[in-house]
N, C-alpha and C positions, 0 to 999 in steps of 0.2 A: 649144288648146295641149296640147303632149303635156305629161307629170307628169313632167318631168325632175328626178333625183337626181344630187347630186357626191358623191363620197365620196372622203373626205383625211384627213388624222392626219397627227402629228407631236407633239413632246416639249412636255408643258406644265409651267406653273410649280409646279402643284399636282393632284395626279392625281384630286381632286371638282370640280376646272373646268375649262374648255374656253381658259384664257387660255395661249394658244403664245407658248415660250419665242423662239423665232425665225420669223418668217412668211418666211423667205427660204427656210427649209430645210422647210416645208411640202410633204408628201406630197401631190401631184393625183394620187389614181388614176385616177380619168375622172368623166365625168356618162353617166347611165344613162337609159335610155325607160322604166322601169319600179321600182317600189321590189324585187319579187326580183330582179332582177340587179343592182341596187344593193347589197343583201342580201349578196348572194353575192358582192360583190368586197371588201365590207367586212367580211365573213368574215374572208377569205383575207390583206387586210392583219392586220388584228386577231392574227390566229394568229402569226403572221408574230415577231409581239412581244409575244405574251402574257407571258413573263417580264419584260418591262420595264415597271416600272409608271408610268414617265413620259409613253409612249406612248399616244396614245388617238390611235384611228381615228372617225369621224363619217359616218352619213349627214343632208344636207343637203340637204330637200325646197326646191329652185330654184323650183318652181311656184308654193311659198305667198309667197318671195322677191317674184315679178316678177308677180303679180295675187293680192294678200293676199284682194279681196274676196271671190276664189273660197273659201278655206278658210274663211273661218265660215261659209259655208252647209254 
């Protein structure tokens, strides 16, 4: 299986966690074949809304999601 990453943001309730004020207005930038272009598109949202500190962007390793026993090895 390839190491697919998502990376998404959007407005949370508290900007030291990750709990979204709305999952409807949830940012999908895409899912990635690699953690750098994952990287790099989580960049570019991130920038995007650096002055908003409500906003947080995430990358979201889907590979450890969909065969966790892969990552502890």
């Amino acid at each position: 299986m390839s190491k697919m990453h998502l990376v998404m943001g959007g407005r949370v309730t508290d900007p030291q966690t990750l709990e979204f004020q709305d999952l409807d207005k949830v940012d999908l930038v895409g899912v990635f074949p690699d953690y750098a272009s994952a990287e790099k598109a989580w960049r570019g949202a991130a920038q995007r809304t650096v002055d908003d500190a409500e906003m947080r962007y995430v990358i979201v390793h889907l590979h450890r999601l969909l065969e966790p026993e892969l990552s502890a090895a």
